[in-house]
BAMAR-902275 format. One record per atom (N, C-alpha, C): x, y negated, z negated; residue in one letter. Coordinates in steps of 0.001 Angstrom, whole numbers, plus 500000, padded with zeros to 6 digits. Example, Ala and Ser with C-alpha at 12.3 -4.5 7.8 and 13.67 -1.06 7.14 Angstrom:
513190505690492200A
512300504500492200A
513200503300492200A
512850502250492920S
513670501060492860S
512900499970492130S
***
This chain:
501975505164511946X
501742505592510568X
501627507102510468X
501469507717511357X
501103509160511238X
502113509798511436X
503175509613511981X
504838510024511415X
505411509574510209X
504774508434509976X
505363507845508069X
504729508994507417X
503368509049507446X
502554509911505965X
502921511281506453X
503104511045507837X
503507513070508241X
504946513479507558X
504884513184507831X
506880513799507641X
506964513380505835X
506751512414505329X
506756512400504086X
505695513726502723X
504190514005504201X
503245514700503163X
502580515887503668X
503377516345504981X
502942516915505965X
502950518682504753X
503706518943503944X
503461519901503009X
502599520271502144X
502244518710501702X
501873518336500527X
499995519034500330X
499891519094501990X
498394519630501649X
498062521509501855X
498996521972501671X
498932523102501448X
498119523522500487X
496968524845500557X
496313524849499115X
495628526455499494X
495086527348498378X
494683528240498620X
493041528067498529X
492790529028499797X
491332527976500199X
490284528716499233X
490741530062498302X
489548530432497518X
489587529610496529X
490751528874496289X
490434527619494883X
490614526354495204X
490309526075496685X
489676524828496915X
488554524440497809X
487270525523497474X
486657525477498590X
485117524434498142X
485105523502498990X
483974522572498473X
485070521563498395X
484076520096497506X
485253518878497801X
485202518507496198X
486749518103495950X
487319517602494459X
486333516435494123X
485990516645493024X
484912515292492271X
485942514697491084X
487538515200490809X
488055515316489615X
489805515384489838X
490677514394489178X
491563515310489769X
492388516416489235X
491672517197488117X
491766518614487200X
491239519449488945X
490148518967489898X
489963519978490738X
491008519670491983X
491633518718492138X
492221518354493314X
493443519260493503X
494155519495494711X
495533519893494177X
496511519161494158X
495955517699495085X
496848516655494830X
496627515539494705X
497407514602494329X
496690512953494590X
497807511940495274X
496946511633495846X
497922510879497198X
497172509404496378X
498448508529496315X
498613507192496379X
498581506155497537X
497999504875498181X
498069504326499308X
498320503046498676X
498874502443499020X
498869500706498697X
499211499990500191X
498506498890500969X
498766498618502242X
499248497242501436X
500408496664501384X
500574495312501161X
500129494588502074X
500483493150501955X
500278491719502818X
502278491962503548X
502780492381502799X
504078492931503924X
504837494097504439X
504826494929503132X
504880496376503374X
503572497488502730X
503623498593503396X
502922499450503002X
503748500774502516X
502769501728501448X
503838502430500728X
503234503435500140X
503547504830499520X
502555505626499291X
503372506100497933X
502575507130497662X
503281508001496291X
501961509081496115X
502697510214495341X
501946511547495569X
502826512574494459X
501434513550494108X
501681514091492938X
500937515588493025X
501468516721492231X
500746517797492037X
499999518136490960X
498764518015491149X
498322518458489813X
498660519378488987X
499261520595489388X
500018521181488816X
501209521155487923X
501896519543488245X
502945518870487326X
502856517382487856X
501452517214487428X
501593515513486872X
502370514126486821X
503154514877485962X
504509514193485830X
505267513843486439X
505497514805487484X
506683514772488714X
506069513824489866X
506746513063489761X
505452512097491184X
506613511837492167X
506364511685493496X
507370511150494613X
506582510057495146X
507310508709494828X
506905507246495729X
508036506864496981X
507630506367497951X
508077505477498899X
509166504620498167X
510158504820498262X
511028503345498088X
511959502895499529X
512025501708499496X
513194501179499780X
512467501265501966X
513373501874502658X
512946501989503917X
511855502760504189X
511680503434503352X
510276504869503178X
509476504357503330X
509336503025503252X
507962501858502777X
508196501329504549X
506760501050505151X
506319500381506649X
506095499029506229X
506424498427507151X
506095497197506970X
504154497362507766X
503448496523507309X
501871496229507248X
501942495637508593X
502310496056510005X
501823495520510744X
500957496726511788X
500551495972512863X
499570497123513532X
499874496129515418X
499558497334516012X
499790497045517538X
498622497582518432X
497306496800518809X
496599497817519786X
496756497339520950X
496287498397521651X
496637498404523812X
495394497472524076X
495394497311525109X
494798496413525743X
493246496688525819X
492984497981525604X
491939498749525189X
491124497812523898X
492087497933522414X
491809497283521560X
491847498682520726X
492114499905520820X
492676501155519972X
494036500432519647X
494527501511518270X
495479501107517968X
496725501866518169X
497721500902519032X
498634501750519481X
499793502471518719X
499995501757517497X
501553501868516683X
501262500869515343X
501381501485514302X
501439501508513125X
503358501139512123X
503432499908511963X
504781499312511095X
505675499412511612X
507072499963511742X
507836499330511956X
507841500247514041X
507159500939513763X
507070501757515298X
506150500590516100X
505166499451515610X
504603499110516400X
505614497330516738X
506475497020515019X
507147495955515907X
507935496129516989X
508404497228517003X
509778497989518097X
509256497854519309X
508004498675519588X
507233498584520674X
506630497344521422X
506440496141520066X
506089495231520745X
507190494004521246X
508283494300520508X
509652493715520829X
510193494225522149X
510033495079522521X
510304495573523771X
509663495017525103X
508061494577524434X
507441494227525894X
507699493300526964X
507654493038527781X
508039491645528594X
506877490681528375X
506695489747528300X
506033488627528099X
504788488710528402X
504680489432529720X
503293489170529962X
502638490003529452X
503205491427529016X
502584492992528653X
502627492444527116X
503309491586526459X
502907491395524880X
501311490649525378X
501101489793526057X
500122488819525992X
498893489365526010X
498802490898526607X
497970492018527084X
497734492745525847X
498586492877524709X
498123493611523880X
497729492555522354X
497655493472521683X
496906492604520442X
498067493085518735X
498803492096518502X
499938492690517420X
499410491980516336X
499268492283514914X
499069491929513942X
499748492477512660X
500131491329512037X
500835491310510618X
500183490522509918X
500288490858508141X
499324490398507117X
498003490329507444X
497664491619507952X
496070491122508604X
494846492120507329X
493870492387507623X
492918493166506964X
493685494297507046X
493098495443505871X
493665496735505389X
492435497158506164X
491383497272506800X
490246498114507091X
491169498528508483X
492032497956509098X
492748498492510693X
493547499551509963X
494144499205509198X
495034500298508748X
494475502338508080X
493520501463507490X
492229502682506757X
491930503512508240X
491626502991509238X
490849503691510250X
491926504549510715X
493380504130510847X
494460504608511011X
494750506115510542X
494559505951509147X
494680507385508210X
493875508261508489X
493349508328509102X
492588509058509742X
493192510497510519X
493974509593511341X
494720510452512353X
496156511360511215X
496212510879510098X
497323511964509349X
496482513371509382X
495374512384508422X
494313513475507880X
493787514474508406X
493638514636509825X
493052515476510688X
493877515854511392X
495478515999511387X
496715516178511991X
496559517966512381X
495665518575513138X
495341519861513627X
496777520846513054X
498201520105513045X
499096520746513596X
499877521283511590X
498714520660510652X
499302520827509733X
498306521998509010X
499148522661508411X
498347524530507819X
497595524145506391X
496112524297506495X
495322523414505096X
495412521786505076X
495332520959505838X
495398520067506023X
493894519557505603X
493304519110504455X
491938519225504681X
491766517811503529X
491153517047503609X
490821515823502782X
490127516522501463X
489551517360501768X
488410517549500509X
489544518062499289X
490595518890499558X
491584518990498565X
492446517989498269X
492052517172498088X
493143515675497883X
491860514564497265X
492754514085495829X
491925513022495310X
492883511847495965X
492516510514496408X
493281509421497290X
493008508238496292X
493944507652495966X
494032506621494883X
493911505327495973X
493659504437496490X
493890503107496897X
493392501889496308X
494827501464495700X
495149500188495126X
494535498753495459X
493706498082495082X
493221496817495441X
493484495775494303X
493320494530494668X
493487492995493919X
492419493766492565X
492587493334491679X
491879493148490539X
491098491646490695X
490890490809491482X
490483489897492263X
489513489900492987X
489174491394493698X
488804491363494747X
486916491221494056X
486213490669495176X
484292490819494928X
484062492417495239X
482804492190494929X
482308493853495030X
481733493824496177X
481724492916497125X
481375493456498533X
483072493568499608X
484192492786498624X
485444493671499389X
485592495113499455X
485367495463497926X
485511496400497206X
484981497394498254X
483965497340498584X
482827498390499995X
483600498156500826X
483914497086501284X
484550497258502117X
485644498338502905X
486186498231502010X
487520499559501507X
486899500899501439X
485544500840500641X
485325502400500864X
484594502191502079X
483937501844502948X
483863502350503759X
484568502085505022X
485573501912504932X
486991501853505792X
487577503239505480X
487658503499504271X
488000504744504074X
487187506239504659X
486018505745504545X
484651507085504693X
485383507407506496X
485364505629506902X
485343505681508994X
486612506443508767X
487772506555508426X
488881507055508225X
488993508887507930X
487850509108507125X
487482510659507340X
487997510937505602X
488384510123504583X
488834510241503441X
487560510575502713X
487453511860502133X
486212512229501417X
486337511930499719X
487420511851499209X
487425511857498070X
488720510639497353X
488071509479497360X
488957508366497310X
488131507574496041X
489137506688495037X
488589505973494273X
489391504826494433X
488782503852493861X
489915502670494142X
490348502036492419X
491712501851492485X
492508501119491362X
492752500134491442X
492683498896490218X
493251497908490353X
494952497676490280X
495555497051490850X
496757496939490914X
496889496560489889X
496721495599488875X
497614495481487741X
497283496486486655X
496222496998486444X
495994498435485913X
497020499519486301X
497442499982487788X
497895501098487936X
499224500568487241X
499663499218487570X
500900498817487111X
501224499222485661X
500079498774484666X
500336498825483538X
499975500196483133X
499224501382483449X
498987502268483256X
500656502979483577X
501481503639484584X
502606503801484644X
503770502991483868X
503554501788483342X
504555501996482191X
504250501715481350X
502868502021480759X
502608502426479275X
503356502724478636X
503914504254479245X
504535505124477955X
505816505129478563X
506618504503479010X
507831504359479379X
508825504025478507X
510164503388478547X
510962503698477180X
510923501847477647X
510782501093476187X
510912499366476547X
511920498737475441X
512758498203476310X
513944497303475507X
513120495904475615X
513114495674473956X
512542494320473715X
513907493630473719X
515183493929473086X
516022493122472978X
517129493770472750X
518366493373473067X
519569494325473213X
520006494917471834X
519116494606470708X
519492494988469622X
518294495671469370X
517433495590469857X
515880495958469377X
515201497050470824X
514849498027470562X
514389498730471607X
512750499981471111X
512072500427471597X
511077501287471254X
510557502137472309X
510713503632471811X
510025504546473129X
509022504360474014X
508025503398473570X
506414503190474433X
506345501843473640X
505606501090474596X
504904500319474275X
504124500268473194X
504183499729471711X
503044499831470524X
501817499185470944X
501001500283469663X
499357499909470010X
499834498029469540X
498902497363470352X
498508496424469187X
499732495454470314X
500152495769470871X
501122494685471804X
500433494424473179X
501056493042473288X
500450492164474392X
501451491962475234X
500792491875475803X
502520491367477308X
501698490893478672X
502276490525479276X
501962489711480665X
502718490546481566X
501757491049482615X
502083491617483661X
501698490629485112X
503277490464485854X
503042489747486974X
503393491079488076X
502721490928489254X
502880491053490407X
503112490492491471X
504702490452491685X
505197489771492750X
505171490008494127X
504228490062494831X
504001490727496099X
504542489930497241X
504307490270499047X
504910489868499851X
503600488700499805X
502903489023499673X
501415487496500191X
501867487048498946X
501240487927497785X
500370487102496976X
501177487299495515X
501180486441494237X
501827486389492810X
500368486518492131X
500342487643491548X
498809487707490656X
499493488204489025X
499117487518487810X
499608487312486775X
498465487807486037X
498228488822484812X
497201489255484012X
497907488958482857X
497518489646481352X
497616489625480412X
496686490898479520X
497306491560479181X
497110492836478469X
497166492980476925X
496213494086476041X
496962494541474856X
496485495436475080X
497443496452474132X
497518498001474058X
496701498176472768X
495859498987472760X
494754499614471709X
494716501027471696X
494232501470470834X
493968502416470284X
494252503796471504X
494260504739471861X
494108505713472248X
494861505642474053X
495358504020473686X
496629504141474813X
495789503088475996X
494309502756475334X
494035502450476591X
494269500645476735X
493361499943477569X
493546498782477721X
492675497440477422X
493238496573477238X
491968495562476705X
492757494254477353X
492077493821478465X
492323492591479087X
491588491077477966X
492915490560477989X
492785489693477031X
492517488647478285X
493219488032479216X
493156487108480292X
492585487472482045X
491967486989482342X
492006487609483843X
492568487537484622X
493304488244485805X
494079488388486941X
493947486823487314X
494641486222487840X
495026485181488656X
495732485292489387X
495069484849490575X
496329484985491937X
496622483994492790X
497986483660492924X
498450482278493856X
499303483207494776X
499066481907496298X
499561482140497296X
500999481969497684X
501845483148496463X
503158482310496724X
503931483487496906X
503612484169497430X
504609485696497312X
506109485237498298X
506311486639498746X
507871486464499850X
506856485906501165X
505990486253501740X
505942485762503165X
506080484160502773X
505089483666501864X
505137482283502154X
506745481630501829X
507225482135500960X
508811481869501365X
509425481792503042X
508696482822503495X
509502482911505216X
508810482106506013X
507571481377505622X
506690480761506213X
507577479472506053X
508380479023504723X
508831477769504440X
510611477565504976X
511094478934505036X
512087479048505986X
511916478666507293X
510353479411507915X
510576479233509378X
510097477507509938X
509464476491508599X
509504475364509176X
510854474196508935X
511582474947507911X
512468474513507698X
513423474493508910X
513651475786509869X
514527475585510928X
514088474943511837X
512825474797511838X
512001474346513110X
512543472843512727X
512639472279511551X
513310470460511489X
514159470584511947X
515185471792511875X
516770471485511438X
516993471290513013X
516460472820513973X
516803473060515049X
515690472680516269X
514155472169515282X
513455471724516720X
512866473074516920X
511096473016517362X
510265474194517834X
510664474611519174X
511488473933519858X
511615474871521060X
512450475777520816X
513602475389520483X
515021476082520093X
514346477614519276X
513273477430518290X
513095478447517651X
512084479131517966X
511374478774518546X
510437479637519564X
511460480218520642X
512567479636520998X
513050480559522010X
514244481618521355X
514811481824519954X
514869482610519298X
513815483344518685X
512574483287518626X
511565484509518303X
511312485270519310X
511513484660520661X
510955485450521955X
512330486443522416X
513867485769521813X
514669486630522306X
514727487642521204X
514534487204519887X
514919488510518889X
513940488839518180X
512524489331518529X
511492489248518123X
511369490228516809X
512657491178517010X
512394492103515911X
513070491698514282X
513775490591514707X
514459489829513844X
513418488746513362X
512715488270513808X
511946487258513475X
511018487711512887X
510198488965513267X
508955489171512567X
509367489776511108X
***
């Protein structure tokens, strides 16, 4: 992970230290705001200057890691998404059995991870306290997950982090976006006074809300988040028992062990 967020933000924390000295409570004081979202399959970032708002750069497409993690035998973590399936596709049998690989697992392995961007010696102003850190959670989640996360974040060295609900940030970014109701019918923003259903189709999980737009742009949850266990993994979950009838668990256990990077 620390070549994903490096090379993508390794600039991004540049700042002049007489107007950022002390830590952002705001992000009018920040100079930037870094986005994190760790999915249940990929992970993905996005980032902005306070200076132009507007202009934001997200992760798409390969930019985005897949959510897995690799530690040594130690139980540190060795390799972070698609660097740690590579590594663990490589091992011989007995050296995988020695280490510890995980996919769709807890976001607190990953949090401890960010760590190592954050304190990257080799980057000029590299400093957490100038950076407000957005990380995205279930609108679902209890308020002892919720801690959870921040203090995954604190062990991580992130001083100035708040957390968003995902179908909020969702609906907050296309508020004011341009919306075709119908190929004859179209309107610059969303009107006050409209309702709509926002789904999130994720790799775990399908979580479905229900919104109206009020007064001053902001939001009024008419329904609450609901979330079923039906995203893309469990699709690959129903693929991989499907071959297992067609072709039998040995046959396909001995295609995961030869093409492991294909399988995971």
């Amino acid at each position: 992970m620390g070549t994903w967020l490096q090379g993508r933000l390794g600039y991004f924390f540049w700042s002049d230290p007489k107007k950022t000295e002390g830590h952002v409570s705001s992000s009018q004081e920040a100079v930037g705001i870094v986005g994190i979202d760790f999915g249940t399959t990929n992970s993905g970032y996005a980032f902005t200057f306070t200076s132009d708002p507007t202009s934001i750069y997200a992760a798409m497409g390969e930019e985005r890691e897949p959510t897995c993690v690799l530690l040594n035998p130690g139980r540190i973590i060795s390799a972070f998404g698609m660097e740690a399936i590579k590594k663990y596709a490589e091992f011989e049998p007995e050296e995988q059995k020695s280490h510890y690989f995980f996919h769709h697992f807890n976001m607190k392995l990953v949090m401890q991870h960010v760590g190592q961007v954050k304190n990257d010696p080799t980057r000029e102003g590299l400093s957490s306290k100038h950076i407000l850190w957005m990380k995205s959670i279930p609108a679902i989640w209890s308020d002892s997950a919720r801690q959870l996360v921040r203090d995954a974040a604190k062990n991580a060295g992130l001083e100035n982090v708040r957390l968003v609900l995902e179908p909020e940030a969702g609906a907050l970014f296309a508020i004011d976006k341009p919306l075709n109701l119908r190929e004859d019918k179209s309107t610059e923003k969303i009107p006050i006074g409209h309702k709509y259903i926002l789904a999130d189709l994720g790799g775990g999980t399908i979580d479905i809300c229900v919104h109206e737009i009020l007064e001053g742009r902001r939001l009024c949850e008419l329904h609450r988040t609901t979330r079923a266990y039906a995203g893309g993994s469990r699709v690959n979950q129903d693929f991989d028992t499907f071959f297992v009838r067609l072709f039998g668990a040995p046959s396909f256990d001995d295609f995961r062990k030869k093409f492991t990077y294909s399988g995971i």
